[in-house]
C-alpha positions as CSV (number, residue, x, y, z in Angstrom):
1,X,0.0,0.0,0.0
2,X,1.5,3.1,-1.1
3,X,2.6,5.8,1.6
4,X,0.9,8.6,0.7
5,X,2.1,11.3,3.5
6,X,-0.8,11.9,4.7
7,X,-2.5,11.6,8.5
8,X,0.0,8.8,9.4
9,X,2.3,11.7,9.8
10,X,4.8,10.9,7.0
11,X,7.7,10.9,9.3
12,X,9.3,7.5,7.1
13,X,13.1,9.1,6.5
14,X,12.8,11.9,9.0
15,X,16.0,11.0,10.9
16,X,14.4,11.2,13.9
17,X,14.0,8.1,15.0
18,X,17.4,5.9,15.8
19,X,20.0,3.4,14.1
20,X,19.3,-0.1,15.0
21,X,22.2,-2.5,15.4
22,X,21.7,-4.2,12.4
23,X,21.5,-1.0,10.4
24,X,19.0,1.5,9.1
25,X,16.0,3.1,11.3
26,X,14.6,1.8,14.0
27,X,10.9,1.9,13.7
28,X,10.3,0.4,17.9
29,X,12.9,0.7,20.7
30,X,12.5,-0.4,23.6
31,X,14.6,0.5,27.2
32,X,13.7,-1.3,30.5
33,X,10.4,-1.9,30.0
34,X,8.8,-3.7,32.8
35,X,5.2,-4.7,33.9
36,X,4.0,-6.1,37.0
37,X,0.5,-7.5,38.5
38,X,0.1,-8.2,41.7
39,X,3.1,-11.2,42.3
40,X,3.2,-11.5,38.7
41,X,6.2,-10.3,36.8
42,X,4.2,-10.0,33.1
43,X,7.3,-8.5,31.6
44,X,10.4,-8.4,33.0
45,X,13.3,-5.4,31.6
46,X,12.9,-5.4,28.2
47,X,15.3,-3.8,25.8
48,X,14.3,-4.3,22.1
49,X,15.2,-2.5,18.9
50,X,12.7,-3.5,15.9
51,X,14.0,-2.3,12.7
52,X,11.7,-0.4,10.0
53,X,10.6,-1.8,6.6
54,X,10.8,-5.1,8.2
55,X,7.8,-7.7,8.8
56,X,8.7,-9.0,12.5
57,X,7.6,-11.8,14.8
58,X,6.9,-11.3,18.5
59,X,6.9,-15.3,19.4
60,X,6.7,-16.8,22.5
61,X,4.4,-19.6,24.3
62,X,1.2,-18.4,25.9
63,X,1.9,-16.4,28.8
64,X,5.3,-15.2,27.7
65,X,4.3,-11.6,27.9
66,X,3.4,-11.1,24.0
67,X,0.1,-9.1,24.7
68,X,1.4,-7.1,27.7
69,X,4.4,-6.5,25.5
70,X,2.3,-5.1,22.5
71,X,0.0,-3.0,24.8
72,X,2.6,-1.2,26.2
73,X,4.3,-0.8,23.5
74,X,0.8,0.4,21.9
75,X,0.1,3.0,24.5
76,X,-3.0,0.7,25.6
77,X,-1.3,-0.3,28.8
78,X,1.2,2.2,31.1
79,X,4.5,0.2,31.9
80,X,5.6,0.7,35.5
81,X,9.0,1.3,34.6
82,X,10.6,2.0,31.3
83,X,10.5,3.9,27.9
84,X,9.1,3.2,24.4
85,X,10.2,5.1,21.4
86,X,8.0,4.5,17.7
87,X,9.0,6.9,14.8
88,X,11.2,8.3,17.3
89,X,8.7,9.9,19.4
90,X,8.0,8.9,23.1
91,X,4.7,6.9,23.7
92,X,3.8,8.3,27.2
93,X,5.0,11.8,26.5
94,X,4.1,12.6,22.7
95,X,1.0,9.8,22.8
96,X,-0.7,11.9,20.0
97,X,2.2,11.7,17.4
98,X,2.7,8.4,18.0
99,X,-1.2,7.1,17.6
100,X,-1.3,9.0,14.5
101,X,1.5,6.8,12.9
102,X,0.4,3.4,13.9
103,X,-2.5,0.7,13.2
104,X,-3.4,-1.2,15.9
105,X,-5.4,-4.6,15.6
106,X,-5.5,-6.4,19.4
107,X,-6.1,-9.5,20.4
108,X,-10.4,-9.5,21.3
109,X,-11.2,-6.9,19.3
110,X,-14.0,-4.7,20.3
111,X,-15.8,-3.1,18.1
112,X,-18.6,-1.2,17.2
113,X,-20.9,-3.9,16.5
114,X,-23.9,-1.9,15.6
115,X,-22.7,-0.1,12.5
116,X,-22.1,-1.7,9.1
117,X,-18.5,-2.4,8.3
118,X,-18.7,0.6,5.6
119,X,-20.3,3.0,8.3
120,X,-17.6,1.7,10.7
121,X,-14.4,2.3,8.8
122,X,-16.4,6.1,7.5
123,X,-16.4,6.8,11.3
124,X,-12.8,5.8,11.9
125,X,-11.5,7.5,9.2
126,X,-13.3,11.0,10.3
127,X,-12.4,10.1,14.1
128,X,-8.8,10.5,13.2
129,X,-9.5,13.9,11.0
130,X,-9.1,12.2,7.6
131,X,-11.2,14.0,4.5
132,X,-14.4,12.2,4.5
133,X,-14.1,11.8,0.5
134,X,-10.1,10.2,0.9
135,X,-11.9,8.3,3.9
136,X,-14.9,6.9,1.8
137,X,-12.2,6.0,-1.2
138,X,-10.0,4.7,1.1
139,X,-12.4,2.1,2.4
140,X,-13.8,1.1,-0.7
141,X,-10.5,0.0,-2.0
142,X,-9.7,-1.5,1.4
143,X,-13.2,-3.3,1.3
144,X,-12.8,-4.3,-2.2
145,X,-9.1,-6.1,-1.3
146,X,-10.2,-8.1,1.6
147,X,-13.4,-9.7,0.2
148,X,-15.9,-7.5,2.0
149,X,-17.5,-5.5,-0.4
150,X,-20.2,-8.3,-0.2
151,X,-20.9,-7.3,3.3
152,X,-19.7,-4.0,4.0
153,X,-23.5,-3.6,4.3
154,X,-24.2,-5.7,7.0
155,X,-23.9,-4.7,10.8
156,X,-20.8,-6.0,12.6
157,X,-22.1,-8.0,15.1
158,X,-23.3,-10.4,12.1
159,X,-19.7,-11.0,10.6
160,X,-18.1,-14.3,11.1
161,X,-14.5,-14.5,13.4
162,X,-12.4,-14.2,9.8
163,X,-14.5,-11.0,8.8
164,X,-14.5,-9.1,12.2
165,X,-10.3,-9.7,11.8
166,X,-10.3,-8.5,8.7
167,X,-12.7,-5.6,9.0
168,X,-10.1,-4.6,12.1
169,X,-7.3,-5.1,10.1
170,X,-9.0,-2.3,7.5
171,X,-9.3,0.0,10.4
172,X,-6.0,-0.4,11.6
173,X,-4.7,0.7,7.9
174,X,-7.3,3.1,6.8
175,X,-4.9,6.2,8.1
176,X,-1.9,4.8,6.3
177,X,0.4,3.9,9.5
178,X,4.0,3.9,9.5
179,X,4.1,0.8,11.7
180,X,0.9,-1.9,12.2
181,X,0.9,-3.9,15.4
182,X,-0.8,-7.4,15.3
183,X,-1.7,-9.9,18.0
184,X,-2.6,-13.2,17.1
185,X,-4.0,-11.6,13.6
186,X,-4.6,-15.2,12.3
187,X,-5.9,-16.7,15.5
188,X,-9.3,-18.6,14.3
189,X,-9.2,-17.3,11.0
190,X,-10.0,-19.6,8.2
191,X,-7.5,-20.0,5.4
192,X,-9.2,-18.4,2.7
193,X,-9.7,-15.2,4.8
194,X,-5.9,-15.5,6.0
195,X,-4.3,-15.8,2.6
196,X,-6.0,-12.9,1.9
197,X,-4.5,-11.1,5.0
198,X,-1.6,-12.5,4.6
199,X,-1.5,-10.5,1.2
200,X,-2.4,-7.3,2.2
201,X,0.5,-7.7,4.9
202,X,3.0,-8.6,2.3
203,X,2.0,-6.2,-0.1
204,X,2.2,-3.2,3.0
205,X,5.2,-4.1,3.7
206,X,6.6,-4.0,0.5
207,X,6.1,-0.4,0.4
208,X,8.5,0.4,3.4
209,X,6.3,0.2,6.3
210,X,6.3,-2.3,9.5
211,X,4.3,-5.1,10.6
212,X,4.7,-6.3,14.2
213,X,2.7,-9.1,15.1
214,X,2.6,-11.8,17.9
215,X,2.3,-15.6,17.5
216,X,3.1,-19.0,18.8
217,X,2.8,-20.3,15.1
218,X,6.9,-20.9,14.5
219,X,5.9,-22.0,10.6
220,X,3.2,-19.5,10.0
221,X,6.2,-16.6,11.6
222,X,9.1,-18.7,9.6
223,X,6.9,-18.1,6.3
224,X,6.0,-14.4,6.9
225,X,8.7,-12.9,8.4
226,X,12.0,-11.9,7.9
227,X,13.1,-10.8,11.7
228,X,12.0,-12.4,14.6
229,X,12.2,-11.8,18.6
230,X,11.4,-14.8,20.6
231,X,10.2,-14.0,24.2
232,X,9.8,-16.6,27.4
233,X,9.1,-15.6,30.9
234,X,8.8,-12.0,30.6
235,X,11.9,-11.9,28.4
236,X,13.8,-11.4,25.0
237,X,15.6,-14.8,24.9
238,X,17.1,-13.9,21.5
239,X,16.4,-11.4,18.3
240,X,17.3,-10.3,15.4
241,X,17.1,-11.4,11.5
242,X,15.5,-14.8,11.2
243,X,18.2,-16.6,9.7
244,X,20.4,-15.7,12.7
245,X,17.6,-16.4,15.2
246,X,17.1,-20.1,13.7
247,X,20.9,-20.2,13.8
248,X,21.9,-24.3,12.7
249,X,18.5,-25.6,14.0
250,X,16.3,-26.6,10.9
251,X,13.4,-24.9,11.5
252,X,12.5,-21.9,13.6
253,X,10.1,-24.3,15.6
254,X,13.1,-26.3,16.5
255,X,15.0,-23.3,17.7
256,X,12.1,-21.6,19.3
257,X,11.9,-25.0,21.6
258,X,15.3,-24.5,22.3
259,X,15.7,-20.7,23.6
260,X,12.7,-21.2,25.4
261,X,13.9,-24.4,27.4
262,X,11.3,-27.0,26.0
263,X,13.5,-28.8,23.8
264,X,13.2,-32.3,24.0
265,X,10.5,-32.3,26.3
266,X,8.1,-35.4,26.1
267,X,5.3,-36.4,28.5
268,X,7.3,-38.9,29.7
269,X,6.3,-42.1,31.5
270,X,3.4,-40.0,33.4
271,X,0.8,-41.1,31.0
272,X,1.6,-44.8,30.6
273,X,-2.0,-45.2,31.4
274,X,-3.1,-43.8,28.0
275,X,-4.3,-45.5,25.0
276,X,-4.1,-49.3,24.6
277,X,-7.4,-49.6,24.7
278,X,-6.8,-52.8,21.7
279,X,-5.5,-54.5,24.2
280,X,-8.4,-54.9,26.7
């Protein structure tokens, strides 16, 4: 999808924002992030760098601190200790520059059930001061691209699990982001609905922008992405470009297992009590 400089901000190249390790512009850093409830440790001193122009992988098993991660780093959740940088501007202390350069699509999605998803996407677009002409266009072609011109009619509360991701997905890019956060964007989706997602994603980030997204599917990451940071336990346990993540291992899944402590892990002799019912 072509950046068009318009309410995202149009800050892509600005300078502002700072050099990752691996080269170019960081589009996400990270410093010392930490979240806390009650005796929980969610997240646990993060430092991350995520570069720009990249399609990343937040990965971890569930409860690794994916979705705490992401709201934090979203502006949906206040860390109790720590800073998060996107386009170079401060989350907590420039929140307004920062939400107008990014897409957000959660994990349980709430939305506005009792509009159409045409009338829905219309009042996004004006809720964030776009035109209402460049918001009407824009959703056409977005509805038109992820199969839902068929129902852009019909209220919200009527679309199936695939078309309530993908009408979020439309919402989270309708203002032309610099950087698109995802959690679980394929969780329960059908695979017609997430090829064409899948699509979208790869033809957005083609352009030069950034898709972040969290999973705990190593192939569906391994096929999609081209960096990867794999968190356990509140932590980064390694990231950085996906080839250098999966190291010798064969597969990402393989090496995922392995930073996160679970490799070779069987249910042992535990459940010797299971099966064999041929032999009663």
């Amino acid at each position: 999808m072509p950046n068009q400089g318009d309410a995202a901000g149009g800050a892509v190249g600005a300078g502002s924002a700072p050099e990752t390790p691996y080269g170019g512009r960081a589009a996400v850093r990270v410093e010392g992030l930490w979240k806390r409830f009650g005796e929980q440790v969610a997240v646990a001193g993060i430092d991350l760098e995520l570069p720009a122009g990249r399609f990343i992988g937040l990965v971890g098993p569930n409860g690794a601190g994916k979705t705490t991660t992401l709201s934090m780093v979203t502006g949906l959740l206040r860390p109790d200790m720590g800073r998060v940088l996107v386009a170079g501007h401060d989350v907590w202390a420039d929140p307004v520059a920062v939400k107008s350069r990014i897409g957000v699509l959660p994990e349980g999605l709430r939305l506005f059930e009792r509009l159409s998803g045409r009338e829905l996407l219309g009042y996004m677009g004006r809720l964030r001061g776009m035109p209402g002409d460049e918001t009407d266009k824009r959703a056409t072609q977005l509805l038109d691209v992820l199969d839902l011109a068929g129902s852009q009619h019909k209220l919200v509360v009527d679309y199936s699990t695939g078309m309530r991701k993908k009408i979020g997905l439309a919402a989270a890019l309708l203002h032309n982001p610099e950087v698109l956060f995802l959690d679980e964007p394929f969780e329960g989706v059908d695979p017609v609905s997430a090829q064409t997602i899948r699509g979208v994603l790869e033809r957005y980030t083609a352009s030069g922008a950034t898709v972040v997204f969290s999973s705990h599917v190593m192939e569906l990451v391994e096929s999609l992405c081209d960096w990867v940071a794999v968190m356990a336990g509140g932590r980064i346990r390694a990231a950085g470009p996906l080839a250098l993540v999966r190291g010798e291992a064969p597969t990402l899944q393989a090496a995922f297992l392995e930073l996160v402590g679970a490799g070779g892990r069987t249910a042992g002799e535990s459940l010797d009590w299971l099966g064999g019912q041929a032999a009663r």
